[in-house]
N, C-alpha and C positions, 0 to 999 in steps of 0.2 A: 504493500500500500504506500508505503513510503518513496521509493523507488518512483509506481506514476506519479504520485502528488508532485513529486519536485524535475520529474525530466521534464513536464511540459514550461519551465520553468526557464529551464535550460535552453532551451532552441531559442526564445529570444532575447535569455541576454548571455554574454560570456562573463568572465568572474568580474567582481567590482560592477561598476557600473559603466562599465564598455560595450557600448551597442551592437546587436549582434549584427557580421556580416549582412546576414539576408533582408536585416531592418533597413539600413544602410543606403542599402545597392536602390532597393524601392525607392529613396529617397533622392537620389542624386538622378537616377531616372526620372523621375518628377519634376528637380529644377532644371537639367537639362529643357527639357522640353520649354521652359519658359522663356531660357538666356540664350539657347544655342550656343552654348562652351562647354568645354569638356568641364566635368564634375568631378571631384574628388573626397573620400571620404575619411579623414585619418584619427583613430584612437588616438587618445592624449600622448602615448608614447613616441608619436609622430610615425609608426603601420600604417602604409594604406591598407584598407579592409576592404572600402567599395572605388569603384568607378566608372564614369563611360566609358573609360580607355583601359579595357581589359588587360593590358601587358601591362600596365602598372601596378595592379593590386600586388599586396606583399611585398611593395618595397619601403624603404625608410625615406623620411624626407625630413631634414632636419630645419625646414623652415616651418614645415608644419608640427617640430616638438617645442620651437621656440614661441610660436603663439600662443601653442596652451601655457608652457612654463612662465611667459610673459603677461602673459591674458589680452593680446591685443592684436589686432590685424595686423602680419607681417607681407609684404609684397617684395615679388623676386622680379629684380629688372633683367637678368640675363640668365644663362645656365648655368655659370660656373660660379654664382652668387651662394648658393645652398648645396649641400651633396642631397643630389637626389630629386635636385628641384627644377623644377620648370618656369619659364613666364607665366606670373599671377599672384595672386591675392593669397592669403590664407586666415581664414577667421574663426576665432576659439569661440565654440558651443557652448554656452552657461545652462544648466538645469540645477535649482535653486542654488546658485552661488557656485556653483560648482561644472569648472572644465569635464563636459562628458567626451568632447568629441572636436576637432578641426577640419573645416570645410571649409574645399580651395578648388579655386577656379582658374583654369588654365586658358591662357591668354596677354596680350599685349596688354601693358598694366595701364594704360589711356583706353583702352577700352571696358576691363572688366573692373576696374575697380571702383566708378559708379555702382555696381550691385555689390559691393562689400557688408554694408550694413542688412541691404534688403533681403540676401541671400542666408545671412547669419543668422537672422529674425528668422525668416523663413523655416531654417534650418530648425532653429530649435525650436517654434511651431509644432513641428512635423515629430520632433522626438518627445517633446511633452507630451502630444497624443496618444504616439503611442507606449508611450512609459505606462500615461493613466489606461490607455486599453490594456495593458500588458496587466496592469495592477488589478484592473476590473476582472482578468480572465485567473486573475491569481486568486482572486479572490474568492471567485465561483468556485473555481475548481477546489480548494480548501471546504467550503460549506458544504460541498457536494460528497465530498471524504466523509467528513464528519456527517453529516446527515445518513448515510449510507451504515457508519459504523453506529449511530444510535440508534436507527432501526433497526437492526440485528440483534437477534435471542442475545449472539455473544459477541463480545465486541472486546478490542485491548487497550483497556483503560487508560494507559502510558496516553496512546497517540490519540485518544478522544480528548486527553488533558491538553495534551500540547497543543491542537488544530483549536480548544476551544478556547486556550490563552493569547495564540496565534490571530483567532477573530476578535477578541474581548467579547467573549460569548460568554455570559454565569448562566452555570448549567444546575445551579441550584434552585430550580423556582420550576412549579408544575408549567407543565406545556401539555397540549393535545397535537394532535396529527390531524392533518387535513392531506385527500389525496382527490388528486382530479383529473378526468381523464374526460376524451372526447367522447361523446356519449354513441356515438356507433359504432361498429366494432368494426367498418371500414373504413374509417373516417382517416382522414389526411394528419399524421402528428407534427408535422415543419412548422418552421417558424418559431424556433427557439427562442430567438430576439426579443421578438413580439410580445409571446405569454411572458419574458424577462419582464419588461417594458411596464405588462398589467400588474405585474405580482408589487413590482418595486413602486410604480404609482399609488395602491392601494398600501402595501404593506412596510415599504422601504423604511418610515420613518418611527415605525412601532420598533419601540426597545423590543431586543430579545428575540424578535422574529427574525426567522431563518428559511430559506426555501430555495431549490431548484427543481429542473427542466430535465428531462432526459426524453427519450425517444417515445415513451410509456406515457406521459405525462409531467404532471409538475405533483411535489411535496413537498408540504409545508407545516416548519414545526414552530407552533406561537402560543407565548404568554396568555394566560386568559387571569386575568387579574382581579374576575370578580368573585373568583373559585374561594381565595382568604377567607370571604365576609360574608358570602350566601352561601349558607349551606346548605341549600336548596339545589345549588347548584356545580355541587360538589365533585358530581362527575361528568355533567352536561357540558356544553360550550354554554359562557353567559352572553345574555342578550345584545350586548356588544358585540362580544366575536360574533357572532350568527350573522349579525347585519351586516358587517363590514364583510365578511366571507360571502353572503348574500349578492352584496353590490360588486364585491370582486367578480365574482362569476357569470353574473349578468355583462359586465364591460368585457370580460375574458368571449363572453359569443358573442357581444356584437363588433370585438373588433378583429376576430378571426373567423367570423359569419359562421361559426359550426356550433351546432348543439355542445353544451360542456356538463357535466355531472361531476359530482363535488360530493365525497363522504366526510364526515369529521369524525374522528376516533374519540373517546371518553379523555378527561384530564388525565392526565398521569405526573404524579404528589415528584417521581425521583426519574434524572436523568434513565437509572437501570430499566425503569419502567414505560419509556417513549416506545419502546418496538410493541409494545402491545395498545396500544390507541395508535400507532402507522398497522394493524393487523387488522384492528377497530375500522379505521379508516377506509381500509383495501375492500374490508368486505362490502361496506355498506357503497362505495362507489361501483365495486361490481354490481349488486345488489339494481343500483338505479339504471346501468347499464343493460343487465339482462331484461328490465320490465321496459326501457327502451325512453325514462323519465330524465328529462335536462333538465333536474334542480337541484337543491342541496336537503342532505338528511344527514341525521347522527347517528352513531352506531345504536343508540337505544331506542328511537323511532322506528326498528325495524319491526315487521313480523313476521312474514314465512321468512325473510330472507334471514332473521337469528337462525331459526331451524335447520333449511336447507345449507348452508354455511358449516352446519357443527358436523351435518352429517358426513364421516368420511365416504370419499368417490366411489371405492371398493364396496364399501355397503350398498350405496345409493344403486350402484351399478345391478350389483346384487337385487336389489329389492325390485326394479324396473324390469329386470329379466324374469323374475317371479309373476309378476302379473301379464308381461306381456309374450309369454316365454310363445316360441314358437310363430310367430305373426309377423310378416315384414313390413318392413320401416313405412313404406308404403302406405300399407293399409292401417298404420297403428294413426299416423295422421289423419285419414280419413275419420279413424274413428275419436280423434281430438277434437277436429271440427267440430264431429256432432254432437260431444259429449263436453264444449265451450258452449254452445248455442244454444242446447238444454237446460244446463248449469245459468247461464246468462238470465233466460226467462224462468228462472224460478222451477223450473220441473213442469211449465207449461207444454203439451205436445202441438197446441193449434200455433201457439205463438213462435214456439220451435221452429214448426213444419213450413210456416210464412216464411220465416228469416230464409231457411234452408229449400226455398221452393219445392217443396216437400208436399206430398200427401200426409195425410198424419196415418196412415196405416204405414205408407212405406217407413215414415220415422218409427212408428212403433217396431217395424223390424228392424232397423240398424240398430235400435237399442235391446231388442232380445236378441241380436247376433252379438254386440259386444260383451254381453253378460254369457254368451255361449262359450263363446272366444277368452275370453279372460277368466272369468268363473265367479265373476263381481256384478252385480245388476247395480246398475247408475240408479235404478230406482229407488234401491234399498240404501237411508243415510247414511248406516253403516258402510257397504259397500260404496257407495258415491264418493265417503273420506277416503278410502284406499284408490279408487279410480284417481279420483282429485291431485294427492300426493306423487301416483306413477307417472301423470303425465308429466307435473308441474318439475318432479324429477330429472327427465327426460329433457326436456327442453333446458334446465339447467347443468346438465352434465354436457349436452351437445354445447352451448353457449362457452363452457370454458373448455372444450376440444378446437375451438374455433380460433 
């Protein structure tokens, strides 16, 4: 874990704070294209690292280690002025006070040395950007560590300590899980940015909150503060979180126009205890996905979906081939239809027979063929619980084969 947490670190910057190559090159490609001169990009040690002028990278230029050691724009009027140097400019890169980098421009010095300042500015523009994106992608990727390891049964304390002193995250205060996915189960997950974008609009500024994006969906672990003093709502989300999680999710579909489903897990009192409200969470978003609802619920608002949840798959499986043992896939659908549209009107057969353009004789036999067929009569409410349960079953096991 430690290992990815800090390589992706690594690609863009090299040690200290010396801009990596590939930053670099991007960069001097960029003012190129504005000055039409050759671009140059040198570490404070006076290394070229980037340029337009590919045979130069990796060599030394001692007019570009005298800028930064001097901190001020050195200009080379001929070639044997500097080892290493060519006609031009060279200007030390400040990022908060501090020489990151010298960018030199190759050229007759009546000509490039008007863009001296502008190029500089420019320059360090362009590496403050991406220092702060670099910082922002550090940043993710650390929450996303830690989020990942306090979801987990088991987790190694060491590195949930470090990543949560690394965020100034106190991990001593109840949090709940919130988990949210697109509500169909073919729905498009891109747009990482985006949900970034809603999450940190709604939730950025709430102390303690914590949350990422992956291909799944987004998860989110936050403070609910009114858990201390109602203890009514001890285990619930309080009516604060609910609304704000509410209007989150509302802005979440309408600014990626897809349906979105949103479970909240129970509070949980200790760090140790977050993976079971993100468990809370899981269910109750599956839960709103399989009935096919884009709103938000808690894990204790559930009802068949408690049930179906606890039930292990192997049973579930088990119990579904008991009733339906022998009958293909085919005809066990046919016989859901009729035995939803039954169910639907109350055990009415005319109202049935309507929905399902039906004769009500012919309904009367699909319903003593599935009582044949199965060995369950939908009419009897005992037997209707069992029929009720194998379908509802069924369609829940198929939903997460899917």
């Amino acid at each position: 874990m430690v290992r990815v947490l800090f390589s992706c670190r690594k690609i863009l910057y090299t040690d200290g704070m010396n801009i990596d190559p590939r930053i670099a090159q991007t960069i001097v490609e960029n003012l190129k294209g504005i000055i039409r001169h050759d671009i140059n990009f040198f570490s404070p040690d006076g290394t070229m690292i980037a340029s337009t002028d590919p045979t130069r990278i990796g060599t030394l230029h001692d007019a570009a280690l005298l800028a930064a050691q001097q901190r001020r724009t050195i200009a080379v009027d001929n070639d044997e002025q500097f080892a290493g140097a060519r006609h031009g400019i060279n200007a030390p890169v400040l990022l908060n006070d501090d020489v990151v980098a010298v960018i030199g421009v190759t050229g007759e010095r009546a000509q490039v040395e008007p863009f001296s300042d502008v190029i500089r500015k420019m320059t360090e523009i362009l590496v403050r950007e991406n220092t702060e994106q670099i910082s922002r992608f550090d940043e993710r990727m650390m929450t996303t560590n830690l989020i990942s390891l306090l979801t987990a049964e088991q987790h190694d304390h060491g590195l949930v300590t470090y990543l949560a002193d690394a965020l100034n995250v106190d991990l001593n205060m109840p949090r709940l899980v919130a988990v949210g996915r697109c509500t169909a189960q073919d729905a498009d997950h891109s747009g990482r940015d985006t949900i970034y974008d809603v999450l940190h609009r709604h939730l950025g500024q709430r102390s303690g909150t914590l949350f990422t994006v992956s291909a799944q969906g987004f998860c989110v672990l936050m403070p609910d503060g009114d858990t201390a003093i109602n203890e009514a709502a001890a285990t619930g989300a309080s009516t604060e979180t609910r609304t704000l999680m509410d209007a989150m999710r509302v802005d979440m579909e309408r600014t990626l126009n897809r349906p979105i489903s949103l479970g909240l897990g129970c509070v949980a009192d200790t760090a140790d205890q977050y993976w079971v409200s993100h468990r809370q969470a899981g269910t109750a978003v599956d839960w709103l996905r399989f009935i096919g609802s884009a709103s938000t619920i808690e894990y204790d608002e559930l009802d068949y979906g408690l049930l179906l949840s606890a039930i292990p798959q192997t049973d579930a499986a088990r119990f579904v081939e008991h009733v339906f043992a022998g009958i293909p896939d085919a005809d066990i659908d046919d016989l859901q239809r009729t035995f939803d549209v039954y169910t639907k009107h109350n055990g009415s057969i005319s109202r049935a027979a309507d929905e399902l353009f039906l004769h009500k004789n012919t309904l009367q036999n699909h319903l003593n063929a599935m009582a044949r067929r199965t060995g369950y009569n939908p009419r009897t409410l005992d037997d209707h619980t069992v029929l009720a349960l194998a379908f509802l079953l069924r369609r829940y096991l198929a939903f997460h084969r899917a």
